[in-house]
PyMOL Python script that loads the backbone (N, CA, C, O; Angstrom):
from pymol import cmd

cmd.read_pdbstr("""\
ATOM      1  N   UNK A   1      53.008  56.561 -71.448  1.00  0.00           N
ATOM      2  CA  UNK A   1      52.783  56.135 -70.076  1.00  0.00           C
ATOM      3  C   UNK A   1      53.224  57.260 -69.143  1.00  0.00           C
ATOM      4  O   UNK A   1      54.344  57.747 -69.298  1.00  0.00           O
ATOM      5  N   UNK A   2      52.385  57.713 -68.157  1.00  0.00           N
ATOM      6  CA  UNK A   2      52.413  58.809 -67.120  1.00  0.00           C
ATOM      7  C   UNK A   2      53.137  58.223 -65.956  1.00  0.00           C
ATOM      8  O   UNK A   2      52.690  57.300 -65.274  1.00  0.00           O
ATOM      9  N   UNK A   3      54.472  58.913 -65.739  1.00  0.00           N
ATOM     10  CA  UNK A   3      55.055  58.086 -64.356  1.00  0.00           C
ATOM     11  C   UNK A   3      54.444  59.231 -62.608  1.00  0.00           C
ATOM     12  O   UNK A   3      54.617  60.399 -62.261  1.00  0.00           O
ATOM     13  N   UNK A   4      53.969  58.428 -62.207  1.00  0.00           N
ATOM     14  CA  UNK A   4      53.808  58.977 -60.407  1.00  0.00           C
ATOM     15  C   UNK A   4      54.841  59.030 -59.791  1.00  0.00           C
ATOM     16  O   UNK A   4      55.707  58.156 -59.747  1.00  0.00           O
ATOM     17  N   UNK A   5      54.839  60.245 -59.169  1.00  0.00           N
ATOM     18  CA  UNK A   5      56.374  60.071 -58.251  1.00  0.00           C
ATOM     19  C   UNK A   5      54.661  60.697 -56.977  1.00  0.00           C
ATOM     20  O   UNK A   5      53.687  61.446 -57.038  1.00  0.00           O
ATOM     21  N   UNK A   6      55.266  59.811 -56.102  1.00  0.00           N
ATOM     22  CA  UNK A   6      54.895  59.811 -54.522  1.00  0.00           C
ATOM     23  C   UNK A   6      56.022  60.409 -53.760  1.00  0.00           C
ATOM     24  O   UNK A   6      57.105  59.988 -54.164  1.00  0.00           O
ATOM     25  N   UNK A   7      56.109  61.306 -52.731  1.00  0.00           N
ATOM     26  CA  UNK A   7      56.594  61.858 -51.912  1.00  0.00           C
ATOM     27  C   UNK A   7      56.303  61.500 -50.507  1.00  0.00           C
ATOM     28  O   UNK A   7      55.792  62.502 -50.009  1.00  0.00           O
ATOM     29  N   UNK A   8      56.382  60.544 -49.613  1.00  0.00           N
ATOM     30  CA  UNK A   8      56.339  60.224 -48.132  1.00  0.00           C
ATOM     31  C   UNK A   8      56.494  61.318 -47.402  1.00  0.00           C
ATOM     32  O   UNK A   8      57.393  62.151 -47.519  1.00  0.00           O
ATOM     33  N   UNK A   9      55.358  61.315 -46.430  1.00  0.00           N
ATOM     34  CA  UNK A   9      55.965  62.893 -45.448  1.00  0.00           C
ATOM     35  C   UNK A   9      56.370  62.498 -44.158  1.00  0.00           C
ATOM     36  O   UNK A   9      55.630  62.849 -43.240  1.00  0.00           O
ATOM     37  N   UNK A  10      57.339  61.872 -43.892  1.00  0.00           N
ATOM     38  CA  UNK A  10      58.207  61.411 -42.924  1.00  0.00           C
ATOM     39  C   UNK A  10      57.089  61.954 -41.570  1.00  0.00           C
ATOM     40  O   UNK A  10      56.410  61.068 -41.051  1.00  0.00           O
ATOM     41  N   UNK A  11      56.981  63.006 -41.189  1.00  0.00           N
ATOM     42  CA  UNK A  11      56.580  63.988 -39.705  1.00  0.00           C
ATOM     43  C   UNK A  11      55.123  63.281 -39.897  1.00  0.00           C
ATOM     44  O   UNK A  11      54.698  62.460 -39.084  1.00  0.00           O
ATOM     45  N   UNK A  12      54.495  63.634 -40.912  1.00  0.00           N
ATOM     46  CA  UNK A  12      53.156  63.047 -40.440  1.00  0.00           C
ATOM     47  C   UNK A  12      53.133  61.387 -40.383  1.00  0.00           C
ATOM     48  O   UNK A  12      52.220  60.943 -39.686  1.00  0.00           O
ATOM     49  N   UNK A  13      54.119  60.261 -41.098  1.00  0.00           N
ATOM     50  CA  UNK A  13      54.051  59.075 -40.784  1.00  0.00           C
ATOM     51  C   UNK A  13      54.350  58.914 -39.354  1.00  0.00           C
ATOM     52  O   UNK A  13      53.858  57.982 -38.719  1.00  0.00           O
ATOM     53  N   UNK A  14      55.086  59.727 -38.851  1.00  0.00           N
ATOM     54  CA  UNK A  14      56.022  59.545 -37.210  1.00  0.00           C
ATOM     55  C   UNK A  14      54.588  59.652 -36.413  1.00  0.00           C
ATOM     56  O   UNK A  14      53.991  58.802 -35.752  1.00  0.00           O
ATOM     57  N   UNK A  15      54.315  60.793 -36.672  1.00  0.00           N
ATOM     58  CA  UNK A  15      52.888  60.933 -35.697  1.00  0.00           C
ATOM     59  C   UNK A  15      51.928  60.393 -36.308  1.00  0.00           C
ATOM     60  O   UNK A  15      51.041  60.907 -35.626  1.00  0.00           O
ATOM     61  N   UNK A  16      51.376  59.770 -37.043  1.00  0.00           N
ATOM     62  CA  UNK A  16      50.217  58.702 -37.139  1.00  0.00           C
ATOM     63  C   UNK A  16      50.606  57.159 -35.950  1.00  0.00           C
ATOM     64  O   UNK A  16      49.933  56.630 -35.066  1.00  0.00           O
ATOM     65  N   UNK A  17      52.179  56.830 -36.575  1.00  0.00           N
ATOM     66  CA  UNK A  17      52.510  55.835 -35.637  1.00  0.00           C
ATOM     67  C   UNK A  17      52.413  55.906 -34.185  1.00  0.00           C
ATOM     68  O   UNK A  17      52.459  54.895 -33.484  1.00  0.00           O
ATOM     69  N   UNK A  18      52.226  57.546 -33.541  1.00  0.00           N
ATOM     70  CA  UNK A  18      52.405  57.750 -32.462  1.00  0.00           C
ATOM     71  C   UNK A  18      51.199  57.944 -31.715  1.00  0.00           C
ATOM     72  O   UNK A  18      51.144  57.751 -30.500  1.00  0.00           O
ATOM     73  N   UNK A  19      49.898  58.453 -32.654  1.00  0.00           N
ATOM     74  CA  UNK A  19      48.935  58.715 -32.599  1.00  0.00           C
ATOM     75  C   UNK A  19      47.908  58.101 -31.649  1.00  0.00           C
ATOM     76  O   UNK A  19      47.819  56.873 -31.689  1.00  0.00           O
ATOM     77  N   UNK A  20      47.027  58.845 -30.701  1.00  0.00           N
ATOM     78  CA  UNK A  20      46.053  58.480 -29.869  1.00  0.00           C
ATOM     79  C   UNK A  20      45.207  57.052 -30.546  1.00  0.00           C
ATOM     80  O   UNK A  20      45.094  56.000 -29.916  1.00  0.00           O
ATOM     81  N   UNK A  21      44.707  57.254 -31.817  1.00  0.00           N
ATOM     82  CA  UNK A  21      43.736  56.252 -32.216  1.00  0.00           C
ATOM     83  C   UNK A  21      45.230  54.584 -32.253  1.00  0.00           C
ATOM     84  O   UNK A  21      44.936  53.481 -31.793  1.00  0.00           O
ATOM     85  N   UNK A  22      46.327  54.821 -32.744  1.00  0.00           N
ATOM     86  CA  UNK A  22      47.240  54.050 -33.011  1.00  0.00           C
ATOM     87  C   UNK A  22      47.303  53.373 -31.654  1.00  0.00           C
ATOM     88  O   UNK A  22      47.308  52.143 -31.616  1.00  0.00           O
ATOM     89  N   UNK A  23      47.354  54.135 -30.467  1.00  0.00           N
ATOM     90  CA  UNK A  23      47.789  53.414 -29.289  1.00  0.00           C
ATOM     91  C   UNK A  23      46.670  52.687 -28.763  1.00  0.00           C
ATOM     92  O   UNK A  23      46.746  51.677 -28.062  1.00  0.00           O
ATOM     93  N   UNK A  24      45.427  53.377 -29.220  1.00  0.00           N
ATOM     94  CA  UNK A  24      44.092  52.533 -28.296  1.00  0.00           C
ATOM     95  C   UNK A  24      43.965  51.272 -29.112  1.00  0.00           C
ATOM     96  O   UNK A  24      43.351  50.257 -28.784  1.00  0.00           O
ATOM     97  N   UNK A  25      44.604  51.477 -30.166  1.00  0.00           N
ATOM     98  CA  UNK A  25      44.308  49.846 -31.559  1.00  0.00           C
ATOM     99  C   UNK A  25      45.448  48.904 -30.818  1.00  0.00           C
ATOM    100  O   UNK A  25      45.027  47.813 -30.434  1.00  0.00           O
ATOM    101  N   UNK A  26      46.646  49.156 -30.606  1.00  0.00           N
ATOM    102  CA  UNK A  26      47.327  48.472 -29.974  1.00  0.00           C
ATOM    103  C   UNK A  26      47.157  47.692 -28.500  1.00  0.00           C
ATOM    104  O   UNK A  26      47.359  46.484 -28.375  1.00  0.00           O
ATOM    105  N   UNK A  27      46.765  48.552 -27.434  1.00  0.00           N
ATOM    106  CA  UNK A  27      46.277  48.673 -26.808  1.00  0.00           C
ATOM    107  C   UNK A  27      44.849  47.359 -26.402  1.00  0.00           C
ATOM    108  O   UNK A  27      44.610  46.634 -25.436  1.00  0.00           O
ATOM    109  N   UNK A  28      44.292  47.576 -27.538  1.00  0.00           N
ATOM    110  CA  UNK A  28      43.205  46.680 -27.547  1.00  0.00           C
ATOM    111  C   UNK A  28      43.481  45.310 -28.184  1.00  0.00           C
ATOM    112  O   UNK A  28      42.694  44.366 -28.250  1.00  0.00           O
ATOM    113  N   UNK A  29      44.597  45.364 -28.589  1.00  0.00           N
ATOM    114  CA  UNK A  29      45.095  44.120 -29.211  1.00  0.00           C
ATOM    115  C   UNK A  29      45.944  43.073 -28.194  1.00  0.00           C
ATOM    116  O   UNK A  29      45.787  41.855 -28.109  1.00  0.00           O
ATOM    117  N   UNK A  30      47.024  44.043 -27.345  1.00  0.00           N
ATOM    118  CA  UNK A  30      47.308  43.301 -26.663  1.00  0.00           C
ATOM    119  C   UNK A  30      46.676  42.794 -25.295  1.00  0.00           C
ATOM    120  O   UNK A  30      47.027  41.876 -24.554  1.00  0.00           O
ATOM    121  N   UNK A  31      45.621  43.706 -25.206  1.00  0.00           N
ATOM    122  CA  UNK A  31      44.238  43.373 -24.195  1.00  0.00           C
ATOM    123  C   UNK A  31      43.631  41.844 -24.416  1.00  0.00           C
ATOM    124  O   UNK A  31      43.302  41.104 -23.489  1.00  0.00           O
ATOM    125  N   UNK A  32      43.536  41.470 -26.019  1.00  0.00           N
ATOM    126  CA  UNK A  32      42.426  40.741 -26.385  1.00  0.00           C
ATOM    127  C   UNK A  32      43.692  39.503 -26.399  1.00  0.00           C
ATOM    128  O   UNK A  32      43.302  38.346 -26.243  1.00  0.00           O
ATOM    129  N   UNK A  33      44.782  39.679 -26.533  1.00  0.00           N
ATOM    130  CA  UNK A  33      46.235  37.981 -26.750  1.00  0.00           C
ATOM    131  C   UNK A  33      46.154  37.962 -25.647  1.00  0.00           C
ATOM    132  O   UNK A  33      45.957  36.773 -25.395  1.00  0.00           O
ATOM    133  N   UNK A  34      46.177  38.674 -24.439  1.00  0.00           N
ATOM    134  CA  UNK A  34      46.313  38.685 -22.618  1.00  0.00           C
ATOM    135  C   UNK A  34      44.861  37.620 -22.489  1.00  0.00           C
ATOM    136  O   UNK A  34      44.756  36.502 -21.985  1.00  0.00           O
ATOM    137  N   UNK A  35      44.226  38.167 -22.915  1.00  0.00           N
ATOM    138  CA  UNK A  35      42.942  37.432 -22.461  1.00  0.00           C
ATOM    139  C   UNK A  35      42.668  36.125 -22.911  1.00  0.00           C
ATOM    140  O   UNK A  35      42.102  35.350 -22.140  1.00  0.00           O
ATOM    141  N   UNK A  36      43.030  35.715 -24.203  1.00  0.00           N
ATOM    142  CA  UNK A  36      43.317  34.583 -24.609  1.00  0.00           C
ATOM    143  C   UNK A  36      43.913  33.617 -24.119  1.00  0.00           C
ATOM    144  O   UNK A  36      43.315  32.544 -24.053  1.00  0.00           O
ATOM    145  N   UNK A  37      45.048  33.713 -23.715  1.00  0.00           N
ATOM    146  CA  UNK A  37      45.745  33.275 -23.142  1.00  0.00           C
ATOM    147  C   UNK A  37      45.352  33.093 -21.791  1.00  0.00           C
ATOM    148  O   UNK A  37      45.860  32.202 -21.110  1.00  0.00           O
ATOM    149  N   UNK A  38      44.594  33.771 -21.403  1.00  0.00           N
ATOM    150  CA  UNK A  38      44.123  33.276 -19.892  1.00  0.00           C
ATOM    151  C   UNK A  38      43.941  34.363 -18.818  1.00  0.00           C
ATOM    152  O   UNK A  38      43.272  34.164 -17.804  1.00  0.00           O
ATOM    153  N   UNK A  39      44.676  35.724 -19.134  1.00  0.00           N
ATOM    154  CA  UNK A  39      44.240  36.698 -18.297  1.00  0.00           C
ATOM    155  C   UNK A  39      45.043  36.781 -17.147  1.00  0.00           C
ATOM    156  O   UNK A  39      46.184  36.379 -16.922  1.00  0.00           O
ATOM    157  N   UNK A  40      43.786  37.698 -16.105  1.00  0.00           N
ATOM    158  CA  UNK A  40      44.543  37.454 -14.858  1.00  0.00           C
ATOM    159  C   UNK A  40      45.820  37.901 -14.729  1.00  0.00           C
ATOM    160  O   UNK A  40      46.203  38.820 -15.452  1.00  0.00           O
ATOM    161  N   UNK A  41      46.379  37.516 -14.107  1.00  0.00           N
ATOM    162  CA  UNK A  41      47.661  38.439 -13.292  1.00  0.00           C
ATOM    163  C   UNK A  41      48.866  37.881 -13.898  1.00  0.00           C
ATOM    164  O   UNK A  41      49.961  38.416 -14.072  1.00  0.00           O
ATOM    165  N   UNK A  42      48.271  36.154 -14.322  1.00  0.00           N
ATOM    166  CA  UNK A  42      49.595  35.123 -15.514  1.00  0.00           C
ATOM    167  C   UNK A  42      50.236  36.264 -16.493  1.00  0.00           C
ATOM    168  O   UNK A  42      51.422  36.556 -16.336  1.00  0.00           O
ATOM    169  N   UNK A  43      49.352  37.000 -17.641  1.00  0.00           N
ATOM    170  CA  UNK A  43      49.413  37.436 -18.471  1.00  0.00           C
ATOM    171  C   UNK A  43      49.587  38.824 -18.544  1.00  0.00           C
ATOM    172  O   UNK A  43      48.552  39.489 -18.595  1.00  0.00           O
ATOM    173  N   UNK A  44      50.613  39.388 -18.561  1.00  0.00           N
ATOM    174  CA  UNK A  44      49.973  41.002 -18.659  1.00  0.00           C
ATOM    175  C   UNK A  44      50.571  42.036 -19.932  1.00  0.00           C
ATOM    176  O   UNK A  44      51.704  42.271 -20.352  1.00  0.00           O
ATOM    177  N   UNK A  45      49.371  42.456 -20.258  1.00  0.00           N
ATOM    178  CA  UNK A  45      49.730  43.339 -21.113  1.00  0.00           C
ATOM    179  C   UNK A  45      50.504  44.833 -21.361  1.00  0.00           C
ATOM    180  O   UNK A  45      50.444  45.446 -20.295  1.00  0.00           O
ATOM    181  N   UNK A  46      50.902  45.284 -21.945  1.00  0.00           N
ATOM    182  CA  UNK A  46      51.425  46.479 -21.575  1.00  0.00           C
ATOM    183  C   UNK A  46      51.643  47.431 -23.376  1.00  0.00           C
ATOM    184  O   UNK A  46      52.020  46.945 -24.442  1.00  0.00           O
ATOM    185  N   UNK A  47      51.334  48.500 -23.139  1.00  0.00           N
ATOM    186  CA  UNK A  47      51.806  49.720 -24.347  1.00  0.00           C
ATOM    187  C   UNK A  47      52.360  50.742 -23.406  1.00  0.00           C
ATOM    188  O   UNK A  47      52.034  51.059 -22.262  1.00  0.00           O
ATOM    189  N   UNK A  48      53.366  51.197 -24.283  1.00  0.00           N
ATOM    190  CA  UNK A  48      54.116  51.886 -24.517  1.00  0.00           C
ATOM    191  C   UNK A  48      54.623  52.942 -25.624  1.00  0.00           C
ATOM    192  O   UNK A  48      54.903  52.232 -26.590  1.00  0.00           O
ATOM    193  N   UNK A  49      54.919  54.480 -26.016  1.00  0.00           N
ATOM    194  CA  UNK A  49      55.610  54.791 -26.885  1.00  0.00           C
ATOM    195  C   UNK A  49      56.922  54.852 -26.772  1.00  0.00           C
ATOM    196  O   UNK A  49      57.674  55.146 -25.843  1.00  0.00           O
ATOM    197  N   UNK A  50      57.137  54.390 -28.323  1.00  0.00           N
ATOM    198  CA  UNK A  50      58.471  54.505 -27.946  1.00  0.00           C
ATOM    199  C   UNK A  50      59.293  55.688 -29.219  1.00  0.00           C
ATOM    200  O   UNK A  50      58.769  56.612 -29.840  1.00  0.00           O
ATOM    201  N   UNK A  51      60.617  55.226 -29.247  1.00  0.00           N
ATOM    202  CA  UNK A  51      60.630  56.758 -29.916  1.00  0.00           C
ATOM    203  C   UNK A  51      60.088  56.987 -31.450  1.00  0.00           C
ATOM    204  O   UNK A  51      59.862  58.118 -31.880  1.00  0.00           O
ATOM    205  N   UNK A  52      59.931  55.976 -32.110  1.00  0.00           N
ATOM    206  CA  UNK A  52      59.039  56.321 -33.434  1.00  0.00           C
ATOM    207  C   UNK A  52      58.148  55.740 -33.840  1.00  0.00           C
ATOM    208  O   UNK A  52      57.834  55.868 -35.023  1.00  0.00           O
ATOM    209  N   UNK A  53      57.294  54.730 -32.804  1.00  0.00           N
ATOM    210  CA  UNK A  53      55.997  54.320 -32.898  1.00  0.00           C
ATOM    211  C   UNK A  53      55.386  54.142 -31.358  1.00  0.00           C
ATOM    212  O   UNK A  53      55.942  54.715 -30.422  1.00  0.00           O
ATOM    213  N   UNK A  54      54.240  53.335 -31.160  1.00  0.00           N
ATOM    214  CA  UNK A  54      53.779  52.583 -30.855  1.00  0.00           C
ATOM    215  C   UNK A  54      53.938  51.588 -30.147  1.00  0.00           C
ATOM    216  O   UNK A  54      53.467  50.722 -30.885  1.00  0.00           O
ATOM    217  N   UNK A  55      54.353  50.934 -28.994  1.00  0.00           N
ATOM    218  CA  UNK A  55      54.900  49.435 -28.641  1.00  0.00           C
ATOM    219  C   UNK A  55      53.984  48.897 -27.911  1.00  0.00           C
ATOM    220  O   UNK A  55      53.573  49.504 -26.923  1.00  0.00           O
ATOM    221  N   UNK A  56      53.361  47.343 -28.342  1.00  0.00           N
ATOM    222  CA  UNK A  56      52.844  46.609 -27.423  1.00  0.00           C
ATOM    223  C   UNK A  56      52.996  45.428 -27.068  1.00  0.00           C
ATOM    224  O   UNK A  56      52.966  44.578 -27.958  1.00  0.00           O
ATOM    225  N   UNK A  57      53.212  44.995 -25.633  1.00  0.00           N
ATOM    226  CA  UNK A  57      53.519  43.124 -25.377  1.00  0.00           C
ATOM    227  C   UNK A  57      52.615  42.578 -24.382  1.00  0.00           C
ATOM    228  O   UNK A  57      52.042  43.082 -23.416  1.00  0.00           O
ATOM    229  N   UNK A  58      52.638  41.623 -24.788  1.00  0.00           N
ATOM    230  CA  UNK A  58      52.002  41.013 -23.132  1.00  0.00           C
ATOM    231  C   UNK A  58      53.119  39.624 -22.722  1.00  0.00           C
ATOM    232  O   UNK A  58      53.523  38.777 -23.518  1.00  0.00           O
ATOM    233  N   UNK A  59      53.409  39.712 -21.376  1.00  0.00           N
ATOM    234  CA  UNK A  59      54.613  39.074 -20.973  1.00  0.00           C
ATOM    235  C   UNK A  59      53.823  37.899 -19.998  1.00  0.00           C
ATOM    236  O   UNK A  59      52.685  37.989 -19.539  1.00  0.00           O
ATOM    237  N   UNK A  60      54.543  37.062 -19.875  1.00  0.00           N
ATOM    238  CA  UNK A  60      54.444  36.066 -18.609  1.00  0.00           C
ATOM    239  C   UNK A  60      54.677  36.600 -17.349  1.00  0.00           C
ATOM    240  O   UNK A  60      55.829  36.791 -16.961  1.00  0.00           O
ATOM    241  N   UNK A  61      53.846  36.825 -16.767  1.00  0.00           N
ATOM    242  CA  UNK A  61      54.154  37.890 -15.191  1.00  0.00           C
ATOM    243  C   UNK A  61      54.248  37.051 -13.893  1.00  0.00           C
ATOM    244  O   UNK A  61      54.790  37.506 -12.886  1.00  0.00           O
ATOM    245  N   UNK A  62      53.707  35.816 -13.946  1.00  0.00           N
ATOM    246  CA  UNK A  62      54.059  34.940 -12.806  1.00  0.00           C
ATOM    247  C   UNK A  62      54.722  34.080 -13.419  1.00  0.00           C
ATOM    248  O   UNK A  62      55.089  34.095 -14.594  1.00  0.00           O
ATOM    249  N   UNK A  63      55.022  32.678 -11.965  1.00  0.00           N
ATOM    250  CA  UNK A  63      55.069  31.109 -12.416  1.00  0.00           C
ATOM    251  C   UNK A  63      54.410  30.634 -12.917  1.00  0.00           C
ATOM    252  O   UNK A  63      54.781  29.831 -13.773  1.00  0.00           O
ATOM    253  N   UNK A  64      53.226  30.830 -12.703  1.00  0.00           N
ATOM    254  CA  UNK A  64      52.137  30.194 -13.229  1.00  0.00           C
ATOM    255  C   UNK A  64      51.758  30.422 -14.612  1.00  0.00           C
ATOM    256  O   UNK A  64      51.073  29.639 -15.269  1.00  0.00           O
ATOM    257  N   UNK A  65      52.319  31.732 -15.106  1.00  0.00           N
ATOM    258  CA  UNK A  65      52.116  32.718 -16.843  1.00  0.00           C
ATOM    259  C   UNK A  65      53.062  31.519 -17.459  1.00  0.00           C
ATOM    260  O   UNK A  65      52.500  30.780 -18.267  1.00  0.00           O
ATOM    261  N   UNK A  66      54.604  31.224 -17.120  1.00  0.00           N
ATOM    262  CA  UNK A  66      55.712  30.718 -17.335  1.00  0.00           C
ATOM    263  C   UNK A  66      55.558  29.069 -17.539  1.00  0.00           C
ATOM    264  O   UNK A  66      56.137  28.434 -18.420  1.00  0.00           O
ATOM    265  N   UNK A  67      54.632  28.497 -16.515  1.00  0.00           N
ATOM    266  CA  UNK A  67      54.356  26.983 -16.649  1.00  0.00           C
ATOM    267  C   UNK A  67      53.594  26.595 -17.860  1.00  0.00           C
ATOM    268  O   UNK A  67      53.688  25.651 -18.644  1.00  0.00           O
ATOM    269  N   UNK A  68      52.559  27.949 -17.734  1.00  0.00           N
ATOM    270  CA  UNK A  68      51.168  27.886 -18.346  1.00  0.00           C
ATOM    271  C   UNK A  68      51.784  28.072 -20.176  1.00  0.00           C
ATOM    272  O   UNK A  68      50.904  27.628 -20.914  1.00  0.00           O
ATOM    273  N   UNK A  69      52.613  28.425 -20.725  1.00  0.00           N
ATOM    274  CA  UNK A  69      53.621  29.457 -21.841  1.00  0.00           C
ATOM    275  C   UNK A  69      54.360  27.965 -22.364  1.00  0.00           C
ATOM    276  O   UNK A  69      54.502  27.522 -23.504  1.00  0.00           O
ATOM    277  N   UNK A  70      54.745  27.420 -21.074  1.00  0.00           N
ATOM    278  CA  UNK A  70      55.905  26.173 -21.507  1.00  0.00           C
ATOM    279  C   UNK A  70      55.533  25.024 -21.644  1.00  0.00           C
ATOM    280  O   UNK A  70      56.207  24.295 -22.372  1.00  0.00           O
ATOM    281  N   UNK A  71      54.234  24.448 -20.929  1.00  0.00           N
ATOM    282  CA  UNK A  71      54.011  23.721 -21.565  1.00  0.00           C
ATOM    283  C   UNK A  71      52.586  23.284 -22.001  1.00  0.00           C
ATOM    284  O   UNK A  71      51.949  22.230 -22.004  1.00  0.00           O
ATOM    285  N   UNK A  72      52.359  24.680 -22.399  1.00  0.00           N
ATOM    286  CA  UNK A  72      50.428  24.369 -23.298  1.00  0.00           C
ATOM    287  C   UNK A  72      50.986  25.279 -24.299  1.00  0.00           C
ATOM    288  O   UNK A  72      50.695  24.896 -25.433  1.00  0.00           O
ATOM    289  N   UNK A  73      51.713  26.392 -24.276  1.00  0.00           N
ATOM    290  CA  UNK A  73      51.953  27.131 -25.556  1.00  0.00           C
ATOM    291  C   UNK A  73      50.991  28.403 -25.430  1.00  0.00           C
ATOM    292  O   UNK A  73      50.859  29.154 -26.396  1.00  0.00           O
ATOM    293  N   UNK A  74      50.019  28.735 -23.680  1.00  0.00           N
ATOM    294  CA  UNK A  74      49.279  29.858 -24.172  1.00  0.00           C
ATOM    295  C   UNK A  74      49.260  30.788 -24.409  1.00  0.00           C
ATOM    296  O   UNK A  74      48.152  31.220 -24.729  1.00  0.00           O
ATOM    297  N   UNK A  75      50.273  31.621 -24.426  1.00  0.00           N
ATOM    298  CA  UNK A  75      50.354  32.787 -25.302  1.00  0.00           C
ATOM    299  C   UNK A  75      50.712  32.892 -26.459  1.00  0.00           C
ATOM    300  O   UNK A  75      50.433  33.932 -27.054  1.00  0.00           O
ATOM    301  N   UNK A  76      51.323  32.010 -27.019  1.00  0.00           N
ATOM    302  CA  UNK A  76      51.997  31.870 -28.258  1.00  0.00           C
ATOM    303  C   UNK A  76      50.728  31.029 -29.234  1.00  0.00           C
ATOM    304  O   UNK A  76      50.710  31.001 -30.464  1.00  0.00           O
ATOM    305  N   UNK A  77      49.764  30.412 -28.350  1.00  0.00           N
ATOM    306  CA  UNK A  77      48.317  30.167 -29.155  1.00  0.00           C
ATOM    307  C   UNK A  77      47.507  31.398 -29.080  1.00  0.00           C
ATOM    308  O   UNK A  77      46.684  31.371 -29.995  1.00  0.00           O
ATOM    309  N   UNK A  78      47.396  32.541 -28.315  1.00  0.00           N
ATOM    310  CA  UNK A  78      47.112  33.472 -28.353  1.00  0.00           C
ATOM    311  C   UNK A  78      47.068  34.471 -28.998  1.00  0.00           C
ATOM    312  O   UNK A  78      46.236  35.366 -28.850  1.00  0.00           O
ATOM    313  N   UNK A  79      48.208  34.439 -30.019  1.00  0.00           N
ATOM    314  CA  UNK A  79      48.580  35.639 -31.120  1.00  0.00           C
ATOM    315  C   UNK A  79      47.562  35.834 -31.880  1.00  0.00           C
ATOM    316  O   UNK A  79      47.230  36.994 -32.126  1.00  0.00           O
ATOM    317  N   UNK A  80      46.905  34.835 -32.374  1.00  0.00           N
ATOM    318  CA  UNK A  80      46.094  35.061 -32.992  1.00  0.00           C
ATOM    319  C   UNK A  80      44.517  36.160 -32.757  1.00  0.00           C
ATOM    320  O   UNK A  80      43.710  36.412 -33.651  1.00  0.00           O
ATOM    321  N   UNK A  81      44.472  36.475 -31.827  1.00  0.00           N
ATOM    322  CA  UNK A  81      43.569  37.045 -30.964  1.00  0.00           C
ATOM    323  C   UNK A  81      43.488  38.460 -31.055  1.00  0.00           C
ATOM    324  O   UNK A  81      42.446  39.084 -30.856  1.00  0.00           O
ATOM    325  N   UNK A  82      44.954  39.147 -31.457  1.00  0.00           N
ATOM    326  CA  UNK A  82      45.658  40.473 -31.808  1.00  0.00           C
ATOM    327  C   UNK A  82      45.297  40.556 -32.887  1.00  0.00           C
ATOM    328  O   UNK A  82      44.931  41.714 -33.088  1.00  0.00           O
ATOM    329  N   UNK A  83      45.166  39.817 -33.922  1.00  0.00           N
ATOM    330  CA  UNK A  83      44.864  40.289 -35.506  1.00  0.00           C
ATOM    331  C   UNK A  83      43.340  41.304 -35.770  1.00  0.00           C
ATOM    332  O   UNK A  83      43.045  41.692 -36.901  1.00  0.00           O
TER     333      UNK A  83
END
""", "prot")
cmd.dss("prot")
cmd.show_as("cartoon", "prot")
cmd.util.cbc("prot")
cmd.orient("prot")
């Protein structure tokens, strides 16, 4: 039996995570849970890098994001929308 040894190259995983195509995938993900959820000014999305990837959220930005979150659940029915 032939054993594989794999070697990870740390620098190029850092920058794939950091990577132009990485941020527009994110990007478009948290575009598409914002919208689900209802859009508009309630919902907003946001990316960011951060120091060794990628970051994306979409937050409750009004009262109305916050009412709408607490008691229908729409962003949190929304996740699904990101996949």
């Amino acid at each position: 039996m032939t054993k594989v040894r794999i070697e990870m190259n740390g620098a190029g995983i850092r920058a794939l995570l950091k990577s132009p195509g990485v941020q527009a995938d994110i990007e478009a993900r948290t575009n598409a849970v914002a919208a689900a959820a209802g859009g508009g000014e309630d919902f907003l999305p946001s990316v960011y890098i951060g120091k060794t990837r990628v970051r994306g959220s979409v937050i409750t930005a009004t009262k109305t994001g916050r009412e709408l979150e607490a008691t229908d659940l729409a962003l949190t029915r929304a996740i699904d929308a990101g996949r």
